[in-house]
C-alpha positions, 0 to 999 in steps of 0.5 A: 500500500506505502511504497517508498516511491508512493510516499515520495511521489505523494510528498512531492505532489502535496508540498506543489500543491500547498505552495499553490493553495498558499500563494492563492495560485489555486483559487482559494478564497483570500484568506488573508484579511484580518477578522474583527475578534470582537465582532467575531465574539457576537457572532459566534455565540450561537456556535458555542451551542456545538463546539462550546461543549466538550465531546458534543455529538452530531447526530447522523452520523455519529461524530464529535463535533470539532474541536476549534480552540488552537486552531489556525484563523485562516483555515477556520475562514476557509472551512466556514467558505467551503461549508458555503459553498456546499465543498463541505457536506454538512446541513447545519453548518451549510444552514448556518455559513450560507447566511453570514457574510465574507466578513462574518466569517473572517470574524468568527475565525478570528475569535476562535483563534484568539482563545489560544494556542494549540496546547502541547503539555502533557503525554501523548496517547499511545497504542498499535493504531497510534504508531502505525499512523504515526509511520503513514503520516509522513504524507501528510507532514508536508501540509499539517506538521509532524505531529498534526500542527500545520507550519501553514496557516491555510492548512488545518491542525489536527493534533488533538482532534477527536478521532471519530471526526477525523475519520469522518472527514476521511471518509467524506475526502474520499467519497466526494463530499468534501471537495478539495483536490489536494485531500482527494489525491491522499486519500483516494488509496487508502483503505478503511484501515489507514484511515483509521490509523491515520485518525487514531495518531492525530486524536492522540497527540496535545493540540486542539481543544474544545472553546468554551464560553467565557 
């Protein structure tokens, strides 16, 4: 499944691409204006009814809902974007993204990213699906880090998140609904296994945790 030319190739791709996606090359939208944290504050308290409670469950399917706090501000922006633009398959987050504006969203990614940085104390979890992603994570170095927090700011960490959503996310990068080309070239080879390795490294390692309300 991993041959050493595979990984080459796939580092190879995923860091162009990056590069691409950072220098606007690629039509994202401009993530680079700064949100108004304050105005972000207001417009985020309905948010807080999911992502302000720790381990809040969607209900179909069944997921953690994810973590925000230490997350990047610009892939924060670029995940409200997508979800409008039905790039993200999800109808409570497309019900609530398609009404603000490019503005509002610049500014509820400002005030989640404002609640800290990602948290790196204490030990990192550990088991055999753990060190198997860890090994076939090297892929995924290029555009998230080492260890799951991204050296780019359009690119999100995933240290820390709650594996269940981390495997949905696969899932739908594989199915089609989510849309993203650099995702879909990653994992359109893995199986059901390396997903799940995959997700189980990532949840294990100290970064995103859940914003609570003030």
């Amino acid at each position: 499944m991993f041959s050493r030319q595979g990984w080459v190739l796939s580092l190879l791709s995923a860091a162009v691409l990056a590069t691409g996606m950072a220098t606007g090359t690629w039509g994202v939208a401009d993530a680079r204006a700064e949100g108004d944290v304050e105005r972000g504050e207001a417009l985020a308290y309905t948010c807080m009814g999911c992502h302000g409670i720790p381990g809040y469950r969607n209900a179909f399917p069944t997921f953690r809902v994810p973590k925000l706090g230490g997350q990047h501000e610009q892939a924060l922006y670029l995940a409200l974007v997508e979800y409008a633009e039905r790039r993200r398959s999800h109808a409570t987050m497309y019900a609530q993204a398609a009404t603000f504006s490019d503005q509002d969203k610049r500014d509820i990614a400002a005030w989640f990213a404002s609640r800290g940085e990602p948290r790196t104390e204490g030990r990192t979890g550990s088991g055999p699906r753990v060190a198997r992603g860890r090994d076939k994570s090297q892929v995924c170095a290029a555009c998230h880090g080492e260890t799951g927090i991204s050296p780019s700011p359009e690119w999100p960490s995933l240290a820390g998140q709650h594996e269940d959503y981390l495997l949905h996310s696969l899932r739908q990068y594989q199915t089609g609904e989510r849309q993203n080309a650099v995702m879909a070239g990653q994992v359109q080879n893995l199986d059901d296994d390396d997903l799940r390795d995959l997700a189980a490294f990532y949840a294990a390692q100290r970064g995103l945790f859940t914003t609570r309300p003030d």
